[in-house]
Residue, then its C-alpha position, 0 to 999 in steps of 0.5 A: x851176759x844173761x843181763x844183757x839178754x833179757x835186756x835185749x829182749x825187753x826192746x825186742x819187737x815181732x812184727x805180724x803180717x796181715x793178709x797177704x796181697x791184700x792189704x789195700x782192702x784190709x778196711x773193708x776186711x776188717x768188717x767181716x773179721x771184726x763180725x765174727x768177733x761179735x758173734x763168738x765173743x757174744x755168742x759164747x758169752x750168752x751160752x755161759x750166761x744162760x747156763x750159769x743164770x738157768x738152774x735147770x741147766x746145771x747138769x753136766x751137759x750143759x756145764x760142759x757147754x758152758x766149759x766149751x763157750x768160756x774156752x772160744x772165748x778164750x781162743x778169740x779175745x787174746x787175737x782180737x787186738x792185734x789181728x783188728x789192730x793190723x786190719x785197722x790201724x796197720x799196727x804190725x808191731x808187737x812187744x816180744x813178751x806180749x807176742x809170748x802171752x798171746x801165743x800160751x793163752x792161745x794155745x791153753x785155751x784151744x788145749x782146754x777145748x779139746x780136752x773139753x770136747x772129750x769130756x762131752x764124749x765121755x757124757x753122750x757115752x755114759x748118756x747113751x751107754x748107761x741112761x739109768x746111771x748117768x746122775x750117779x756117774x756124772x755128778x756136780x763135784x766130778x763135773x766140776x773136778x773134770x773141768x779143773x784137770x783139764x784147766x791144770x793140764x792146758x796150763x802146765x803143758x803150755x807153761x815150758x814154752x814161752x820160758x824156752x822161747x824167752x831163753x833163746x836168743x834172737x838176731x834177725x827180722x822177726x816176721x811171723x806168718x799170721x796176724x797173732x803169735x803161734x808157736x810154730x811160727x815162733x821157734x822159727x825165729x831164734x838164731x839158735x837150736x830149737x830142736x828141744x822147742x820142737x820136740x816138747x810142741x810136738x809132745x804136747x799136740x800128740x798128748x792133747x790133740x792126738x789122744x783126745x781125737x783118738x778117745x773121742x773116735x773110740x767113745x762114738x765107736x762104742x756109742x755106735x755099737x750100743x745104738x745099733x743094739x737097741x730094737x726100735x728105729x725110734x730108739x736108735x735116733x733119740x739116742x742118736x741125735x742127743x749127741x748130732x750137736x756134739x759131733x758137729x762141734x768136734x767136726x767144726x773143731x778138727x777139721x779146721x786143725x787138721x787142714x791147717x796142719x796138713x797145709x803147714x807140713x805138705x803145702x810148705x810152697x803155697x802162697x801165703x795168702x792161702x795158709x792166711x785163709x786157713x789159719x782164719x778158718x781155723x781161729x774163727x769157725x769154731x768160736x762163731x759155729x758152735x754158739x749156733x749149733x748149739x742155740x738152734x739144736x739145744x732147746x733147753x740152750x734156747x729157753x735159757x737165753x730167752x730167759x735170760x733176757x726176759x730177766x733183764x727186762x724185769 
């Protein structure tokens, strides 16, 4: 019986949707979408090169930023064939194990982004907080040490649940909501109880998405509270404004995931060309917006991509 199973679900196929109501326009869709593409798979990679190649840039600041980029990155290029594919080709079918792999990788790496941004958090605090100690605080190893937790975390709360999704089994139409392969999506289609599924989904976003944005609320409120402490006007702004790079990506980054979750939960009935939109917002703004912020407010990000190229020209 389990033989025969896997055996149905090795010739099991999902089939994603494209856009809603538009898809006589997905040609000239596929322009702006395949755009962003470029600009966050180029974008993150040039960050990554920059500090990898600078070593100026090895300090733990700029070793998280390359930590965020690799993690955009990560996020873009598992949706780039499918979500291109549809928009091209009209290629809406999927393997079921490949839609499995599409949906862990997507979902580690936006675990690792936001674990990536509290790592940030606790760097503008120990920054802000205590200047005087920060190299000893935040050194190379512990940097280092900070971005392999958070890789083995993402890795072993997302591993359960393909393996949940693969036992089940599955009886009719396979039609996901989006142009690549989410998990909520996913434990809609078994023919069988996936309340185990939704429970451990549900563990894993409070224990990754919630206990991040909560610490990252209470690092700012203590930063905040050590700013206002400090005499001069001048002081309080330079203190400030080496975290207004940070702030904006922890923003680009949840108000797009809580829109999105709102949406799911209380606009069940919206057309579904409005949860499309939103679900792009989400998959895109943060890969293309935060290489911008941090090219056009991080001098040392720009000196280093300059250099970058200079080298390449040599």
């Amino acid at each position: 019986m389990k033989a025969e199973s896997n055996e149905s679900l090795d010739l099991l196929s999902v089939f994603l949707t494209g856009i809603p109501g538009l898809e006589a326009q997905h040609g000239w869709l596929s322009i702006p979408f395949f755009t962003m593409y470029i600009v966050a798979i180029v974008g993150n990679s040039l960050i990554m090169a920059a500090v990898q190649a600078d070593p100026a840039l090895h300090e733990p600041m700029y070793l998280f930023l390359s930590m965020l980029a690799g993690t955009e990155v990560g996020v873009s290029v598992p949706t780039l064939p499918t979500v291109m594919g549809i928009l091209w080709f009209d290629a809406c079918r999927v393997d079921f194990d490949g839609c499995l792999a599409q949906m862990f990788f997507i979902h580690t790496f936006s675990c690792m982004e936001s674990g990536v941004l509290l790592a940030m958090s606790y760097d503008r605090f120990v920054a802000v907080y205590n200047p005087l100690c920060y190299t000893a605080i935040l050194t190379l190893p512990r940097t280092v040490c900070i971005g392999l937790v958070i890789t083995l975390k993402s890795v072993i709360l997302r591993a359960p649940l393909p393996v949940l999704l693969r036992s089940l089994p599955y009886c009719h139409t396979n039609i996901l909501s989006h142009s690549y392969c989410l998990h909520p999506d996913l434990i809609q289609l078994p023919c069988a109880d996936t309340k185990l599924n939704s429970i451990l989904g549900l563990a894993i976003v409070l224990s990754t998405f919630g206990l991040d944005s909560l610490l990252i609320v209470v690092s700012y409120m203590l930063i905040l509270y050590r700013v206002l402490g400090i005499a001069s006007g001048e002081g309080r702004w330079k203190a400030l404004n080496t975290c207004v790079s940070h702030i904006c990506a922890v923003l680009v980054y949840y108000v797009p995931l809580i829109g999105v979750s709102v949406m799911h939960r209380t606009a069940k009935h919206a057309s579904p060309l409005a949860h499309t939109l939103m679900s792009s917002i989400y998959l895109f703004v943060p890969p293309v917006l935060n290489p911008i912020i941090y090219s056009v407010k991080t001098k040392p990000i720009q000196q280093g991509i300059v250099t970058l190229f200079s080298c390449k020209r040599e």
